[in-house]
C-alpha positions, -999 to +999 in steps of 0.1 A: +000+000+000+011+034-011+024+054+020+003+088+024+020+118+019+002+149+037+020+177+058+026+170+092+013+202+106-019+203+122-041+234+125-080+214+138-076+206+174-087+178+194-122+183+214-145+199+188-182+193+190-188+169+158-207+135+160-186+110+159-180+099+122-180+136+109-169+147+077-170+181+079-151+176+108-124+155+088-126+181+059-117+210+078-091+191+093-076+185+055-087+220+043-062+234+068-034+211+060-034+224+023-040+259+035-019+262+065-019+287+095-016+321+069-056+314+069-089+336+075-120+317+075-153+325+078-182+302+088-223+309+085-244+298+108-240+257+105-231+220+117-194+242+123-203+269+142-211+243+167-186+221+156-156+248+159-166+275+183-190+269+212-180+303+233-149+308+245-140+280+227-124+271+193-108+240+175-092+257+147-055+272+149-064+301+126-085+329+128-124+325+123-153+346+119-192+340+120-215+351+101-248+352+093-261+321+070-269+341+037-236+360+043-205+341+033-197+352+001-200+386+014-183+389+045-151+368+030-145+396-001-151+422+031-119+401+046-100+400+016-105+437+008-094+449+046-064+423+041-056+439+009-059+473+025-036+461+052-013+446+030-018+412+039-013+396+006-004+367+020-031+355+036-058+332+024-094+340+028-116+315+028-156+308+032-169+274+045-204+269+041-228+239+045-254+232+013-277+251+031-258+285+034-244+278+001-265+263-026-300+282-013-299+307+016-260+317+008-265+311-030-267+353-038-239+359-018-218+336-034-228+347-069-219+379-058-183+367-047-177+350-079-190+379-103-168+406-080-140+380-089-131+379-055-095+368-047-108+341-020-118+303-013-152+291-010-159+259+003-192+242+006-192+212+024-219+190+014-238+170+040-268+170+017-291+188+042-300+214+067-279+184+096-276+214+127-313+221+126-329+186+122-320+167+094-343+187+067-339+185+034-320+210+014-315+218-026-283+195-021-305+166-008-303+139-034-336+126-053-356+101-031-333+105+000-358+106+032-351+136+058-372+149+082-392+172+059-394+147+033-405+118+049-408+079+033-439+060+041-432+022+030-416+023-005-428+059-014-413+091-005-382+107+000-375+144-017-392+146-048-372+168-066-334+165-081-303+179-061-290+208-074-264+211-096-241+236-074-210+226-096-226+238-128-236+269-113-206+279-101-192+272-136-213+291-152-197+321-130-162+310-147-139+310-120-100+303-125-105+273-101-132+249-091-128+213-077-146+183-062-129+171-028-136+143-002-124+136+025-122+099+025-092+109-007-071+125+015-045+132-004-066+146-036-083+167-011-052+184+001-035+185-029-067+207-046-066+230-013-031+235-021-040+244-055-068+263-046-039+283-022-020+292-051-042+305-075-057+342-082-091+352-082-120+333-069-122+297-064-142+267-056-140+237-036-171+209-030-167+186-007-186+155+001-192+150+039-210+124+048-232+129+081-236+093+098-269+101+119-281+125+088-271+096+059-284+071+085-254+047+088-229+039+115-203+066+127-173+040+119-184+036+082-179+072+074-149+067+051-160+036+034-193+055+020-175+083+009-153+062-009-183+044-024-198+074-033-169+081-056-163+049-069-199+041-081-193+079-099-224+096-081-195+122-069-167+120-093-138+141-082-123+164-108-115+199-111-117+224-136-087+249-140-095+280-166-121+261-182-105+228-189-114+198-171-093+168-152-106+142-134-087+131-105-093+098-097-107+071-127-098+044-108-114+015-136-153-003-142-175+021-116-190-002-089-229-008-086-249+022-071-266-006-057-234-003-032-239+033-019-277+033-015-279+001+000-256+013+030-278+039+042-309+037+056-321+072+042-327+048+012-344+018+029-377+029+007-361+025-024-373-003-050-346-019-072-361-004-102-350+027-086-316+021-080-314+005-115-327+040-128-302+062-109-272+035-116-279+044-155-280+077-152-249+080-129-233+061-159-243+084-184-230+114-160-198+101-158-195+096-197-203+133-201-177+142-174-157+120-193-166+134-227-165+168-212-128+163-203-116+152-238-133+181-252-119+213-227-086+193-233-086+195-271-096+233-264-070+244-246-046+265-257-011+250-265+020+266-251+045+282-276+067+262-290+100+266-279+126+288-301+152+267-316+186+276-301+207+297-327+243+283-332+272+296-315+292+316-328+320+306-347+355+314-331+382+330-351 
């Protein structure tokens, strides 16, 4: 097995507030290993705000505001424009947001951010509800999935409508730098916050967290469903740099869906023709992403070509 390689420096303490099995917990942890300490963030009202900072408490090593749920992608190009103004250029500003304060209460804000071309991070860590107020359903709630507010009675149910397409809106905003992340890919995760780090204007990061009493499974099998959600291609992880897309991890034949749903029991409704349904068009997903990748690279513009090197001069 491949030995992992991710910096040594930790900037998430120990003693936060997350259930046990948390990956927003485990995705800040990683965020702030690609970021490191030179970091600003700022956090709506969410799972983290109880997570991170129960007054006069905090279990992140670098500076963090709250703010109010619609507000992120406001108050962090506030941040970067008093850093600016304090000749910080250095630091990294960052906004990390649940599905909630990002793809609907937060999503004017963010637009905002992205069409001011803000020289910042936003992060929207995707437990695919409203988790810190009840386990309601969000726009990021998948088709189907039960939640408090979208109950399942026998084999019907579950939210009726699709999850939104936050990736595709952000696109549409074209920032230099957009990405998928999860946490149970470690290394891919940091590597992309590095990325993220180095490059101008504004930038993107979606990260999968699973939520183990939101998804309905058990604490200790929040890295394996991650991993299955990647695997069986319902979140692929790719990134898309100045247009031109690159997925990240291919790894061979996608595994059944059958795989993922089955695990949890915000599922247990669900018929097999369902899952037979959503495994095809999963399939047909990925062969756009895939389709979608050949294409932006074909696109992209070629460097020069390199100047062939005159002779020397001959010597008397």
């Amino acid at each position: 097995m491949a030995k992992l390689t991710l910096p040594a420096q930790e900037l998430m303490h120990r003693g936060h507030s997350g259930c046990p099995g948390c990956g927003a917990a485990l995705a800040m942890r990683l965020l702030l290993k690609g970021l490191g300490p030179r970091t600003i963030l700022s956090v709506p009202a969410c799972c983290w705000t109880v997570i991170g900072t129960p007054f006069p408490t905090t279990a992140v090593g670098v500076a963090m505001l709250d703010n109010p749920i619609e507000a992120t992608g406001a108050s962090i190009s506030g941040l970067r424009a008093a850093a600016d103004a304090l000749h910080l250029e250095d630091v990294t500003v960052v906004g990390f947001a649940g599905d909630g304060g990002t793809a609907d209460i937060g999503l004017q804000a963010l637009s905002g951010m992205l069409e001011r071309r803000t020289n910042a991070i936003f992060v929207m860590y995707d437990n695919e509800g409203y988790m810190n107020t009840g386990i309601q359903r969000s726009g990021a709630t998948p088709h189907g999935a039960w939640t408090t507010t979208t109950p399942a009675h026998g084999e019907h149910g579950g939210k009726a409508e699709e999850k939104k397409d936050i990736m595709g809106i952000v696109l549409a905003h074209r920032p230099g730098y957009a990405a998928t992340v999860n946490p149970a890919f470690p290394e891919d995760f940091v590597r992309k916050a590095e990325k993220a780090r180095a490059h101008p204007g504004p930038r993107f990061l979606h990260a999968l967290t699973p939520c183990p009493p939101g998804w309905r499974f058990a604490s200790e099998e929040m890295v394996e469903i991650g991993r299955l959600a990647t695997e069986t291609g319902l979140f692929p992880l790719y990134e898309v740099e100045d247009g031109v897309y690159r997925i990240t991890r291919k790894g061979g034949a996608l595994k059944p869906v059958a795989e993922y749903v089955r695990r949890q029991a915000r599922f247990r409704h669900w018929k097999d023709e369902e899952i037979r349904t959503l495994d095809a068009q999963v399939r047909a997903g990925w062969e756009r992403l895939l389709r979608r990748e050949r294409e932006t690279a074909a696109d992209a513009p070629r460097p020069p070509a390199a100047l062939p090197t005159p002779p020397a001069p001959a010597v008397a």
